[in-house]
C-alpha positions in Angstrom: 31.6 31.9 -11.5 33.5 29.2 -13.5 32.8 25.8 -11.9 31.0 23.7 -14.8 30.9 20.0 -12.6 30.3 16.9 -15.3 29.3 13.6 -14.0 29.0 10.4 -16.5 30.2 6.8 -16.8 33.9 6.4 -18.6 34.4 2.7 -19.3 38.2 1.8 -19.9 39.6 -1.2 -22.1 43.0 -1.8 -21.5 46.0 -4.1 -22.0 48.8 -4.4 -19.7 52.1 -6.1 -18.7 53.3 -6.7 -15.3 56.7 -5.8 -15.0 57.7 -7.4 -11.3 55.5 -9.8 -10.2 56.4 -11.3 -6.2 53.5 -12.7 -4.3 53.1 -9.3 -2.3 54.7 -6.6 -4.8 53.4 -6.4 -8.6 54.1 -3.2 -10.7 52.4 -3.3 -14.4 52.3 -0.7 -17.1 48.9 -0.7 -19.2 47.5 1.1 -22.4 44.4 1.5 -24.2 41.0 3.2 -24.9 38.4 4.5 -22.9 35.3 5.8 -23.5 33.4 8.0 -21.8 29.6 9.2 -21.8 27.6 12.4 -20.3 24.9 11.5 -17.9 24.7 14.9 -16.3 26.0 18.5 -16.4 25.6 21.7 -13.8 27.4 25.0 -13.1 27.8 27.5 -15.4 31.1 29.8 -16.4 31.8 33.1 -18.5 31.4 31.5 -21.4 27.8 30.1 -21.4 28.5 26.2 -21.8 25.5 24.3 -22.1 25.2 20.7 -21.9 24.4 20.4 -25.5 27.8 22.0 -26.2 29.6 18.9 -24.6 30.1 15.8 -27.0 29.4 12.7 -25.9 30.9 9.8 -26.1 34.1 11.1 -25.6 36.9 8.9 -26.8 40.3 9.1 -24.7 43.6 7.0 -25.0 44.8 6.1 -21.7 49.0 5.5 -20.6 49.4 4.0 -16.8 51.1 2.3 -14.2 50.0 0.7 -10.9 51.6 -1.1 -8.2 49.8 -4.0 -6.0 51.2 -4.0 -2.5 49.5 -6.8 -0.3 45.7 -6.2 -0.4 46.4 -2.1 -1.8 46.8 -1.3 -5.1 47.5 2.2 -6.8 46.9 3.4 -10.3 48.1 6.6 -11.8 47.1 7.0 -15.5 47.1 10.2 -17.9 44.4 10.3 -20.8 44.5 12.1 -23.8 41.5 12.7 -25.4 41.2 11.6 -29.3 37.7 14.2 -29.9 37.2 17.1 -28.6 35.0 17.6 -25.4 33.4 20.6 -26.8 31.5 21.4 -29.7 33.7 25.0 -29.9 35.5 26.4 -32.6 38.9 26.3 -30.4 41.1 22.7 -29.4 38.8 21.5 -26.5 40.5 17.9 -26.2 41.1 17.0 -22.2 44.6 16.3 -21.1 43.4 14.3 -17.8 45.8 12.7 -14.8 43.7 10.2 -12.5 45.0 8.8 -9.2 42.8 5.4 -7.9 43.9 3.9 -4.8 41.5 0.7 -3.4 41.9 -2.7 -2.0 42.2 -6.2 -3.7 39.9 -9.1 -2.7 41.4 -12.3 -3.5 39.7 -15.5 -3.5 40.9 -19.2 -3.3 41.9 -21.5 -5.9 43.3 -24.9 -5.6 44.6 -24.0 -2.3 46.1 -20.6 -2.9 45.1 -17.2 -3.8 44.7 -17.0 -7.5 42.1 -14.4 -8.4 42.1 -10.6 -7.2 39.1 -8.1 -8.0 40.0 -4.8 -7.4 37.4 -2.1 -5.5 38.4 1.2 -5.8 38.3 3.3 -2.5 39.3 6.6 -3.4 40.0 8.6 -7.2 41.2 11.8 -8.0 40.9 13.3 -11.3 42.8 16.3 -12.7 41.9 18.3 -16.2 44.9 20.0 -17.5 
């Protein structure tokens, strides 16, 4: 059996620009750091991972693109990680795609909508 499943908190800091910008289409591009910490670990796999072999924080440097559309936005990002994920003897850095669709709330200001929060709905992560 080789499913290991890793659940944590990964906090992103990020800097962007938005290329188009119309009141219901924006595309940006964005770059930064995240980092990302271990709360828990279960599964096992051929090679007898424990959860003390995985080290955390794990430091990633993230390249993306979204598009806002209306009151939907979508995020596709790739992170490479900077440390390795594993305290192995072999490259164990993670090569990870992530897809986050979700919806904007915008509130009022002076009369028109100003401020958006973003809720994700729905994120996909792949480890290549």
């Amino acid at each position: 059996n080789d499913d290991i499943n890793l659940w944590g908190v990964n906090v992103p800091l990020t800097i962007g620009y938005k290329i188009v910008k119309t009141p219901l289409f924006k595309w940006r591009l964005y770059s930064g750091f995240g980092i990302g910490f271990l709360g828990k670990m279960n599964g096992t796999d051929d090679f007898g991972f424990e959860r003390s072999d995985v080290i955390s924080p794990h430091v990633t440097m993230i390249y993306g693109t979204g598009i806002d559309l209306a009151f939907v936005y979508l995020d596709f990002d790739y992170r490479l990680g900077l440390n390795k994920l594993y305290d192995i003897p072999a490259r164990s850095q993670t090569h990870m795609f992530s897809l986050t669709m979700g919806i904007l709330f915008y509130f009022l200001c002076e009369d028109k909508f100003c401020k958006a929060i973003p809720i994700p709905v729905y994120t996909t992560w792949h480890i290549a």
